[in-house]
C-alpha positions, 0 to 999 in steps of 0.5 A: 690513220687519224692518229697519224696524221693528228700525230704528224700534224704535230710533231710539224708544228713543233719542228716549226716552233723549234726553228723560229725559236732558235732563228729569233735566239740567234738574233737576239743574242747578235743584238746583245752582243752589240748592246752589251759592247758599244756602251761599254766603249762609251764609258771608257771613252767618258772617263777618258774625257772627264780625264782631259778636262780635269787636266784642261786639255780642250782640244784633246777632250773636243776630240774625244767627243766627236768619238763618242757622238759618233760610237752613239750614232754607231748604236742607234743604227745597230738597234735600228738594224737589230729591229728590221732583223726582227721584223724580218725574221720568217713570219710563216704562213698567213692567217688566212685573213689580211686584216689580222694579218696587217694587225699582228705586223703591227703588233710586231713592229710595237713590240720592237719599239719597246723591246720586246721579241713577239714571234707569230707561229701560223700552222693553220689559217684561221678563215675557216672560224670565220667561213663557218660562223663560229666567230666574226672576224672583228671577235677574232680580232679582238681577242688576239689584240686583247691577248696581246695587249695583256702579255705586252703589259705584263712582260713590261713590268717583268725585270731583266731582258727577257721580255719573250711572246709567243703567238701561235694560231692552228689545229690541234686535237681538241680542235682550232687553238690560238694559244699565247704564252710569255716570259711576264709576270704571272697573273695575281692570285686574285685575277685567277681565281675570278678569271674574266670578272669584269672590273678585276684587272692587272693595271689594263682597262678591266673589260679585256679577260671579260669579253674574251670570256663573253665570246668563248662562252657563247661560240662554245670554246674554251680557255685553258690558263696555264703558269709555270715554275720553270720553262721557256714561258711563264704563262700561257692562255690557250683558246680552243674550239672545242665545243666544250664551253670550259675555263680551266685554271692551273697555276703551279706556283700558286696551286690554283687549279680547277675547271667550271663551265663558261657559261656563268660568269665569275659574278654568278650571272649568265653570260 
């Protein structure tokens, strides 16, 4: 019966993340459209005035750029629209907690602003860590920011237009699980070898991976760093309550792979 249930808890979870992936494809494909059309009009409509000019027919060049103030203005209202769709687009149920809540809007708003489509998938509130003791909310918080903030960095230094995040917060088997994945540069073969040494950083502040670390290792989590060669994400970083105090590191491009206990730090000092 247990099996049943965990099953069908599942099998709804990935429905859920299915149709929140094809809803934000589709927006996203409805603003490249425009994207990809309206500057292409821009530069036909330059040339023909750099044309005019040459032929030193003003009047008709003046005309042409009012046309291109006015195809400009049209694109900064598409990306604006194309934004608020985003943003709009079915968020799912609460965390349970507003002020994590009002944090991850924040977070999405950001993301908007520098091009990035971060999607927030909730199957589970979140409320009973916190009820129970097994994290603060201000821990809570700050990891999620310090996930975030990391995938942000790196899907920004990443090339081309697939700048892609993934938020997922629920229950799964092994226990609670906040897991983030995203279409960014992979981590450096030093940061995972050492994963959540304090100092090591991919151009961030150095202390994020080490007191995500801190804090699973004393409530008795786990991370689970994952990267992958092909897919829809290449990498993700999961964190579990599962009791069971572990970080596990598999990397398939690198072939980094192992697992040791959180209870010692990467410096060979306790926690």
């Amino acid at each position: 019966m247990i099996l049943l249930i965990w099953a069908k808890g599942t099998s709804e979870q990935q429905k859920i993340e299915e149709e929140q992936s094809k809803r934000i494809d589709e927006l996203v494909r409805h603003a490249h459209k425009y994207k990809s059309v309206i500057p292409a009009v821009k530069r036909e409509l330059r040339m023909m005035q750099r044309t005019l000019l040459r032929e030193h027919r003003w009047e008709t060049a003046a005309e042409v750029g009012c046309a291109i103030d006015e195809v400009s203005e049209l694109e900064r209202e598409v990306s604006a629209d194309s934004a608020r769709e985003l943003l709009e687009a079915p968020n799912f149920s609460s965390t349970g907690l507003l002020f994590l809540d009002g944090q991850l809007q924040r977070a999405r708003e950001d993301a908007a602003e520098q091009g990035i489509v971060l999607d927030c998938v909730v199957t589970a509130p979140v409320t009973a860590l916190v009820q129970q003791g097994v994290l603060s909310q201000f821990q809570l918080q700050q990891m999620v920011g310090d996930l975030v903030s990391n995938a942000f960095r790196a899907v920004s230094l990443q090339e081309g237009e697939d700048k892609r995040v993934l938020l997922i917060l629920g229950e799964t088997q092994d226990g609670y699980q906040i897991k983030i994945c995203d279409t960014g540069l992979p981590f450096p073969p030093e940061i995972l070898r050492e994963f959540g040494k304090r100092g090591l950083t991919t151009g961030g502040t150095g202390h994020g991976l080490a007191d995500l670390r801190e804090i699973m290792a004393a409530c008795g989590g786990s991370i689970r760093v994952e990267e992958y060669e092909e897919g829809a994400f290449t990498k993700a970083i999961s964190l579990v309550m599962d009791g069971r105090a572990t970080l596990c590191v598999h990397s398939a491009p690198t072939g980094i792979d192992y697992e040791r206990s959180l209870a010692r730090t990467p410096a060979g000092e306790g926690v």
